[in-house]
NUVEX-641123 format. One line per field, with one value per residue (C-alpha): residue number from 1; x, y, z; residue in one letter. Coordinates in nm, 4 decimals, decimal comma, m for minus. Layout:
N
pos <- [NUM;...]
east <- [X;...]
north <- [Y;...]
up <- [Z;...]
code <- [A;...]
This chain:
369
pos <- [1;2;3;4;5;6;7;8;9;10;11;12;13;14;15;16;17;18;19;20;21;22;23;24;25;26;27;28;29;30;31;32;33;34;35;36;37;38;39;40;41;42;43;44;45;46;47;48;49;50;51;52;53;54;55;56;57;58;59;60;61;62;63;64;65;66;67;68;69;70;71;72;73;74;75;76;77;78;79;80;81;82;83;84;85;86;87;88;89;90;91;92;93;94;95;96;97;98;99;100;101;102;103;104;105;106;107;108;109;110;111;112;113;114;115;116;117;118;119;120;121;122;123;124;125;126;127;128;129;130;131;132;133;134;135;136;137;138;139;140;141;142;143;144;145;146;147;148;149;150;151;152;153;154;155;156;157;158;159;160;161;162;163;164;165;166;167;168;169;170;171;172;173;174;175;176;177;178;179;180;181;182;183;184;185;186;187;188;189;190;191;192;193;194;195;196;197;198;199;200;201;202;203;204;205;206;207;208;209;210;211;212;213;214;215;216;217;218;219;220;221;222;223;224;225;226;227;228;229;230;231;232;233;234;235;236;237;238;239;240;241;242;243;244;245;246;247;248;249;250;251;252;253;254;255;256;257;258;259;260;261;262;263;264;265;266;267;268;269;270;271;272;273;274;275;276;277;278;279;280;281;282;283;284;285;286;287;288;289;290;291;292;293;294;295;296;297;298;299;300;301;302;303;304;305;306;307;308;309;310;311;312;313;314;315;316;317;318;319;320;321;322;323;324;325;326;327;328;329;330;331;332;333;334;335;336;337;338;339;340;341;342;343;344;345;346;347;348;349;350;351;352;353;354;355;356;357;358;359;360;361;362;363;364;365;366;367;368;369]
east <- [m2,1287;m1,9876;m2,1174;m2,0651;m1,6828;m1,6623;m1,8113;m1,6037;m1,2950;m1,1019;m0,9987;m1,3500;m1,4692;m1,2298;m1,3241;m1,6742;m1,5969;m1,3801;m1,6534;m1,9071;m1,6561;m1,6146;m1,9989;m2,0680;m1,8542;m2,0117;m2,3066;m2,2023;m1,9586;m2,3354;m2,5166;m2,2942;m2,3115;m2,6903;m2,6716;m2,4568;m2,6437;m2,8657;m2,8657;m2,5181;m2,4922;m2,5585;m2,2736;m1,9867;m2,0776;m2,0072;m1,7057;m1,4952;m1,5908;m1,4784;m1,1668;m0,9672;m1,3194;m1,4614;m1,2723;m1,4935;m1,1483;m0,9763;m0,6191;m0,6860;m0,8653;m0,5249;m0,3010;m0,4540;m0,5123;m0,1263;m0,1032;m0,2999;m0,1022;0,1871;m0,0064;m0,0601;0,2148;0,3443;0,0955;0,0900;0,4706;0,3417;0,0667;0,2883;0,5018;0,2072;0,0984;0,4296;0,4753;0,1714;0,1712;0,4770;0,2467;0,4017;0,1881;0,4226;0,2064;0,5652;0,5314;0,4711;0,7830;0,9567;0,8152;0,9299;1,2978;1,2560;1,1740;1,4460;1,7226;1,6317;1,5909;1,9337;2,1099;1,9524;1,9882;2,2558;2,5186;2,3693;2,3291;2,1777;1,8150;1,9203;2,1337;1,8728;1,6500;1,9103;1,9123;1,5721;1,5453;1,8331;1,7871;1,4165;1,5322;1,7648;1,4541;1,2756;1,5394;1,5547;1,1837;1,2281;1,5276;1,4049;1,0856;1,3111;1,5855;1,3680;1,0009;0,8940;0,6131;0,6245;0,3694;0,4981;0,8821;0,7242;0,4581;0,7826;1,0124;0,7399;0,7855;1,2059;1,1866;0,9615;1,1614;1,5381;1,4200;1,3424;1,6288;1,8112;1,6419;1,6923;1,9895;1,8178;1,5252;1,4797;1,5004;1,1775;0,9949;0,9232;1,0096;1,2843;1,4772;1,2610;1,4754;1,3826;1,5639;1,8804;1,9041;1,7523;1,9743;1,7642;1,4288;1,3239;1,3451;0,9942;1,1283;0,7969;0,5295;0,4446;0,3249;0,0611;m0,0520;m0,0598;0,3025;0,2647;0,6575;0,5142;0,4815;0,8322;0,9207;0,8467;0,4630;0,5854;0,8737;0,5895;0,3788;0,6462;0,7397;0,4313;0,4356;0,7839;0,6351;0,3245;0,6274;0,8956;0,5724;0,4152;0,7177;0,9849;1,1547;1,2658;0,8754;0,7782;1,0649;0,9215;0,5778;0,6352;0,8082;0,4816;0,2742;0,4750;0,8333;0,8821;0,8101;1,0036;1,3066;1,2461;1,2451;1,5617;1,5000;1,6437;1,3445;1,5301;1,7122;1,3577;1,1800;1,4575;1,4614;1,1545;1,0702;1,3370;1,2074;0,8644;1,0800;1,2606;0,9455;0,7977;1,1470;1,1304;0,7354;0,8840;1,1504;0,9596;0,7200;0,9850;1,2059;0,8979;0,9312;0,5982;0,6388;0,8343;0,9252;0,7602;1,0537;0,8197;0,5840;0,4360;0,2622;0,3357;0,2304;m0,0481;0,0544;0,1891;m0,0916;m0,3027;m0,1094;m0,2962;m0,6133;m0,4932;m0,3464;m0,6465;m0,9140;m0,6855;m0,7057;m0,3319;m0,2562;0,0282;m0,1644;m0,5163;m0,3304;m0,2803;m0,6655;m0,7213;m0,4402;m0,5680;m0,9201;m0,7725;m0,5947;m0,8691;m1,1199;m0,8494;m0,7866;m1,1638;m1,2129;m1,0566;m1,3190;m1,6418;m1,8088;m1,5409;m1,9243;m2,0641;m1,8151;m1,4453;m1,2435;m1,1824;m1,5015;m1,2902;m1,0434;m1,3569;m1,5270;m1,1644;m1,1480;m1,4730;m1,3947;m1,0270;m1,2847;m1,4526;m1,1949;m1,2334;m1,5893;m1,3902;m1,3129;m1,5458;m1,8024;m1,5462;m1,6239;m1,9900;m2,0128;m1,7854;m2,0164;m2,3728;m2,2396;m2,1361;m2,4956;m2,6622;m2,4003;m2,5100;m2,8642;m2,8475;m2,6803;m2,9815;m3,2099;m3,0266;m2,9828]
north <- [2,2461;1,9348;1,7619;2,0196;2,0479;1,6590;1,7109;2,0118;1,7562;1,7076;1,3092;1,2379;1,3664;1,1777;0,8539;0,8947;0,9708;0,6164;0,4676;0,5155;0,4622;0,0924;0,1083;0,1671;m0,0272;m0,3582;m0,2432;m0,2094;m0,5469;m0,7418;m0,5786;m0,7300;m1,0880;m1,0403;m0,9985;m1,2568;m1,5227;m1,4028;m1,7414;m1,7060;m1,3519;m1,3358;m1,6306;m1,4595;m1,1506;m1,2788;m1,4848;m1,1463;m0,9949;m1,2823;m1,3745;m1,5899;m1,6615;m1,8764;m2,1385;m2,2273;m2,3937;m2,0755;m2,2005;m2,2379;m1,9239;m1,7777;m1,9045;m1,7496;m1,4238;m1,4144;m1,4711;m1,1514;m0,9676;m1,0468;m0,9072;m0,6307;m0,5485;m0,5254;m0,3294;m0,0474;m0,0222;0,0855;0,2749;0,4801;0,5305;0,6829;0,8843;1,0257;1,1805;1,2613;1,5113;1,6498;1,7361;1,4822;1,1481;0,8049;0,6022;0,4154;0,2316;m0,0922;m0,0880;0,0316;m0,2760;m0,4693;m0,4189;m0,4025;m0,7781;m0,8014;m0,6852;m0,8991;m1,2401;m1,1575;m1,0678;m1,3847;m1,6428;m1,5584;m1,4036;m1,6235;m1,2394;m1,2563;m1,0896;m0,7724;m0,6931;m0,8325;m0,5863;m0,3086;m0,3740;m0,3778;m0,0482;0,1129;0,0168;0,1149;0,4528;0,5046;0,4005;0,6670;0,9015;0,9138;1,0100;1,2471;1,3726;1,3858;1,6426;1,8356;1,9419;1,8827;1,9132;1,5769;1,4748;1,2054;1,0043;0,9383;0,8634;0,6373;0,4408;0,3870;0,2715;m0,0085;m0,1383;m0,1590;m0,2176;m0,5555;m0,6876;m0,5985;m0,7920;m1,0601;m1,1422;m1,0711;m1,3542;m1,5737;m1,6705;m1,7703;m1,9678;m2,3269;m2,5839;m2,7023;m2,4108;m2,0490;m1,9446;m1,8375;m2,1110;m2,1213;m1,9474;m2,2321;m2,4860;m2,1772;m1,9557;m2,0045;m1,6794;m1,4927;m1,5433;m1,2561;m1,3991;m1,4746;m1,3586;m1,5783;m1,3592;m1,7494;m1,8886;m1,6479;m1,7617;m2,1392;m2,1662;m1,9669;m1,9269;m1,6107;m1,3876;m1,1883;m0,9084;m0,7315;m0,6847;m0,4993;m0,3424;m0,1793;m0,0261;0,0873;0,2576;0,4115;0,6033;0,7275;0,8769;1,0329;1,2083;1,2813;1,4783;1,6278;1,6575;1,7839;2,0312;1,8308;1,7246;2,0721;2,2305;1,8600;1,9934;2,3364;2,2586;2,0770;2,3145;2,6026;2,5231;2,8677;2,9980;2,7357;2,8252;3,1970;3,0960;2,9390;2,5839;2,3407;2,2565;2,0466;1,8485;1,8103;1,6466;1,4495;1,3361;1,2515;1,0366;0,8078;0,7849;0,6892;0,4404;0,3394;0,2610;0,0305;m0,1545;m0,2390;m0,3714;m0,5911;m0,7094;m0,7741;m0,9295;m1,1955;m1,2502;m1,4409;m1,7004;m1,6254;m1,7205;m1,6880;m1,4712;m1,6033;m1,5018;m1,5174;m1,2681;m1,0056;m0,7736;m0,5742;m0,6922;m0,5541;m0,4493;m0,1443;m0,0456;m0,1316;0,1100;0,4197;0,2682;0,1936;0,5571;0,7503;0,5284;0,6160;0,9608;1,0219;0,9741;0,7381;0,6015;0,5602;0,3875;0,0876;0,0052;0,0821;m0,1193;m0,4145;m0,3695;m0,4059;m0,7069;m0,8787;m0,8362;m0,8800;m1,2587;m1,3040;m1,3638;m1,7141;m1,7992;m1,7272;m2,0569;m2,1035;m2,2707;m1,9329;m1,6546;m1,6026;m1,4588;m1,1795;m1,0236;m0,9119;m0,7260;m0,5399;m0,4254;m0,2941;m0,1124;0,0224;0,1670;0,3125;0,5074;0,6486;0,7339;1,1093;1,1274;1,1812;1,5179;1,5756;1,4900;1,6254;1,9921;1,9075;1,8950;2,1841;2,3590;2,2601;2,3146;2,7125;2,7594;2,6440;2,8402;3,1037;3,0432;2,9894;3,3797;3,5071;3,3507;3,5472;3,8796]
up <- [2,0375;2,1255;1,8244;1,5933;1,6948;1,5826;1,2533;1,2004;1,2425;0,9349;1,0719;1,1573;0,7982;0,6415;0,8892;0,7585;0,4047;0,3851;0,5788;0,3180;0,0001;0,2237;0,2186;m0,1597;m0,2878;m0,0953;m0,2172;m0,6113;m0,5526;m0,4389;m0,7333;m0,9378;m0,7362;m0,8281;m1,2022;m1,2657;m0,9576;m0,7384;m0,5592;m0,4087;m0,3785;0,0009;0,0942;m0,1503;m0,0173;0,3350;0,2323;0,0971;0,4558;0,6225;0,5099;0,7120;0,9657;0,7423;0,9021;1,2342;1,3880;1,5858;1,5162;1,1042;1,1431;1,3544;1,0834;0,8191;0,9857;1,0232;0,6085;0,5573;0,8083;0,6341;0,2864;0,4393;0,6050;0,2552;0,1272;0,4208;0,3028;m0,0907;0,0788;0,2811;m0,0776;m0,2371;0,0384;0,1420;m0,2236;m0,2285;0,0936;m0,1002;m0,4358;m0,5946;m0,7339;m0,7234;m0,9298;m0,9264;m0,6245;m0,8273;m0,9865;m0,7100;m0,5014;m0,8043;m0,8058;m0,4159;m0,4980;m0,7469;m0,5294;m0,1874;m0,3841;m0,5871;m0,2779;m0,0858;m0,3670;m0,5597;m0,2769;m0,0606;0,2252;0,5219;0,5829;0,6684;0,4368;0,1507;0,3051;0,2891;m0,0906;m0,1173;m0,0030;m0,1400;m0,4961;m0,4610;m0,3022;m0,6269;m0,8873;m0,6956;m0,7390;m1,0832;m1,1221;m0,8268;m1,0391;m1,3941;m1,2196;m1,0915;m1,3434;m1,6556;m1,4897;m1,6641;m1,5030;m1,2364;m1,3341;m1,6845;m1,5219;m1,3273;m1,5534;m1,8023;m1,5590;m1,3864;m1,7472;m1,7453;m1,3608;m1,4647;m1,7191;m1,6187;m1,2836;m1,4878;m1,6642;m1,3409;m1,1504;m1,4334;m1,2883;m0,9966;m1,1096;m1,0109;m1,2744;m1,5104;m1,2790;m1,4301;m1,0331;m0,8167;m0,5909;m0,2495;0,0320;0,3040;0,0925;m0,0585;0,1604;0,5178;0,6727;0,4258;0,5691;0,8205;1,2094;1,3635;1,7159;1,8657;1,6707;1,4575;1,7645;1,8227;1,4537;1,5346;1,4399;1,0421;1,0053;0,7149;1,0432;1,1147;1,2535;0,8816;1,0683;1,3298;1,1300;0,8741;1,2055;1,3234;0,9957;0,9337;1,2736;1,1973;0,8606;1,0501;1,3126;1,0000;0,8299;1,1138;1,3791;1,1824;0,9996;0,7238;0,7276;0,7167;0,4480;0,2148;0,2319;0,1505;m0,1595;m0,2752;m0,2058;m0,3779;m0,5035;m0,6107;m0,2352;m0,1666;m0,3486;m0,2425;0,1354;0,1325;0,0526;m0,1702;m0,4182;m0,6471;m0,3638;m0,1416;m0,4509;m0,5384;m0,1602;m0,1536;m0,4804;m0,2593;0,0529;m0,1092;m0,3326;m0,0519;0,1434;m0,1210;m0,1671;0,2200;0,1498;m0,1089;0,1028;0,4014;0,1753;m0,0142;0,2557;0,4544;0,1595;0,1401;m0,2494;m0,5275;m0,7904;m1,1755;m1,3784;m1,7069;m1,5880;m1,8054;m1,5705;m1,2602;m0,9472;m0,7918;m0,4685;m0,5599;m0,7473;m0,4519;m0,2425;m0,3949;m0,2819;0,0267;0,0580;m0,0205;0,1525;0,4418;0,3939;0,2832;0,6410;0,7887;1,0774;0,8616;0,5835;0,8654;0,8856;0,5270;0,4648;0,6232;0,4639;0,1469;0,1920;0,3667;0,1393;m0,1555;0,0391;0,0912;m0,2828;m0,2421;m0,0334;m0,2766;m0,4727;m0,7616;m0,9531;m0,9530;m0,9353;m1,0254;m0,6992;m0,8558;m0,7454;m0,4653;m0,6432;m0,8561;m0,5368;m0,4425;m0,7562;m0,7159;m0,3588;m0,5421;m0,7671;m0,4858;m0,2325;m0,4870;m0,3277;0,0120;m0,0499;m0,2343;0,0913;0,3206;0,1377;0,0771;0,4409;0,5366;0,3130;0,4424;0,7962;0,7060;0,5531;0,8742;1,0696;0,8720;0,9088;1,3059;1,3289;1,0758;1,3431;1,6502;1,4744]
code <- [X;X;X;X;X;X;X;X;X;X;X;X;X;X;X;X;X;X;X;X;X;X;X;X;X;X;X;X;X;X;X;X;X;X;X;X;X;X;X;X;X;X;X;X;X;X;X;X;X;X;X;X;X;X;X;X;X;X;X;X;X;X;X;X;X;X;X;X;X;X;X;X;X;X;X;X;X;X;X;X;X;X;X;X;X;X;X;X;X;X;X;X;X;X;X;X;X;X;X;X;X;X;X;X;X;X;X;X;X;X;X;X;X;X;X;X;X;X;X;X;X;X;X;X;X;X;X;X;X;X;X;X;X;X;X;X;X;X;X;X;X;X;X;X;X;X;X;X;X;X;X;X;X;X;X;X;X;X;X;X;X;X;X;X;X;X;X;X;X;X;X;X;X;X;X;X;X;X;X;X;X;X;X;X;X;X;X;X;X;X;X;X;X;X;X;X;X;X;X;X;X;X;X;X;X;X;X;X;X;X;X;X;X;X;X;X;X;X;X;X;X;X;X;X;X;X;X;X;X;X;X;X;X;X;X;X;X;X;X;X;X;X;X;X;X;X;X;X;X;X;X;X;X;X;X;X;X;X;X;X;X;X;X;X;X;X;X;X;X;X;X;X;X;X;X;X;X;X;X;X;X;X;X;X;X;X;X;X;X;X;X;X;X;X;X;X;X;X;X;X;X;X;X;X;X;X;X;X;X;X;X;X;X;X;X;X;X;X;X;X;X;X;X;X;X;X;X;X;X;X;X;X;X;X;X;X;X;X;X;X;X;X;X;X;X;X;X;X;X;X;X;X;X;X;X;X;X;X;X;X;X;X;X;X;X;X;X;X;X]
């Protein structure tokens, strides 16, 4: 009974549903190693997994462990984006631009007025939060769909925070002015966390900032009222509407919260000084983008997106580490596609299994009778 109880559990379903997506995907990403040199295969295989332990000294190892922390800390801030629209029927394949003028806004504020951190970070998410908004808004007084709002404005989000920055580049570089040698105020405080990294300055307080953040999202969805009355509306604005709430005002709400949550990944992300902003470039950055993945092979859930989170960064880092003779380190990023393909099969297997444990139910009472 015991047993059966667990796999009746929708969290351990979708645990071993993400497991295996993880699983397949490895599997396809080495086929492919194979085909194009089977003599390496094994060693970049191991390299992706390993990430930051390929270095046999503990404190390089430590050090670059805190990098991909700080990646990811980013990217559980676009995964929470996607998955917080998404428990509210609503898909916010606009995280990347979101995250972008997130970026935009924190680097203007640090390098051009010169702000402190926290207010940079207030930018970041306020100007997000309005970006969001006007997706969130354009659903709900003209029901244009989300996902088109938000695929055009990644496009003006990229290039308006281009020119923008422009202003702030450094000289003969396509980049932004460093904040260590600007605008130290700017750069989030470390409050001690670097020296558990062998002194990486990239580790701030935006690490614990983004846990913390992600629990508060699990309690506002689950906990609340607001939570409850945001969920509703997704799942039937009409008996929504009939019940009293405010439809319109819940999905506007909500497309900024989710763009407010991937403005505050791009400014704990920027303000590290973790790198610079290219001013010349012509595509979005993929963080946002890698938030979906990171959502669903989480299993839309606020605490789950932390490990998935993670997993995608570290693999996404453990490219860098294949042999640059035989492979580009981009493999890395095609065996994360490959697992953003197959985070569907999750409920697909979660109702495969539902299914094959009613017919045995069913069976088991035949046998009784």
């Amino acid at each position: 009974m015991k047993k059966e109880g667990i796999l009746r559990n929708s969290g351990f379903q979708t645990i071993l549903g993400s497991l295996l997506c993880i699983l397949l995907g490895l599997i396809i990403g080495y086929i492919v190693l194979l085909i194009i040199n089977p003599a390496g295969a094994g060693q970049a295989i191991l390299a992706i997994l390993k990430n930051f332990l390929y270095y046999p000294s503990v404190p390089a190892a430590m050090k670059y462990f805190g990098t991909t922390l700080v990646k990811a800390s980013a990217l559980l801030m676009c995964s929470l984006s996607v998955l917080f629209a998404w428990k509210v029927g609503l898909f916010n394949i606009g995280a990347a631009g979101q995250f972008v003028v997130g970026s935009g806004a924190a680097l203007y504020f640090a390098l051009a007025l010169n702000c402190p951190w926290f207010v940079c970070l207030i930018a970041a998410v306020i100007v997000a939060a309005i970006l969001g908004g006007i997706s969130g808004a354009l659903k709900a007084y003209f029901n244009v769909n989300e996902v088109i709002s938000c695929i055009m404005l990644n496009w003006i989000s990229l290039y308006s925070v281009n020119m923008i920055l422009t202003s702030v580049k450094a000289e003969s570089t396509p980049y932004t002015k460093s904040l260590s040698s600007t605008n130290k105020g700017a750069l989030l405080p470390n409050m001690g966390l670097d020296k558990l990294f062998t002194n990486n300055e990239l580790v701030t307080v935006g690490v614990i900032f983004a846990i913390v953040i992600a629990i508060l999202i699990w309690v506002l969805l689950e906990k609340t009222k607001l939570g409850f009355e945001l969920k509703a509306t997704g799942m039937n604005k009409q008996a929504a509407k009939y019940c009293g709430m405010r439809e319109k005002y819940n999905i506007i709400l909500t497309m900024m919260i989710a763009g407010g949550l991937a403005g505050f990944g791009a400014g704990i992300f920027y303000l590290t000084g973790i790198e610079e902003w290219m001013v010349q470039q012509t595509s979005v950055p993929a963080m946002g983008f890698n938030g979906i993945a990171a959502s669903f092979l989480g299993g839309a859930h606020p605490i789950g997106a932390i490990f998935s989170s993670y997993f995608i960064q570290h693999i996404t880092g453990g490219g860098t580490y294949v042999d640059k003779t035989m492979y580009c380190s981009q493999i890395s990023d095609l065996i994360s596609a490959v697992i953003i393909y197959l985070c569907g099969f999750v409920l697909f297997f979660k109702m495969w299994l539902n299914r094959m444990l009613d017919k045995r139910d069913e069976k088991r009472k035949g046998g009784e009778a």
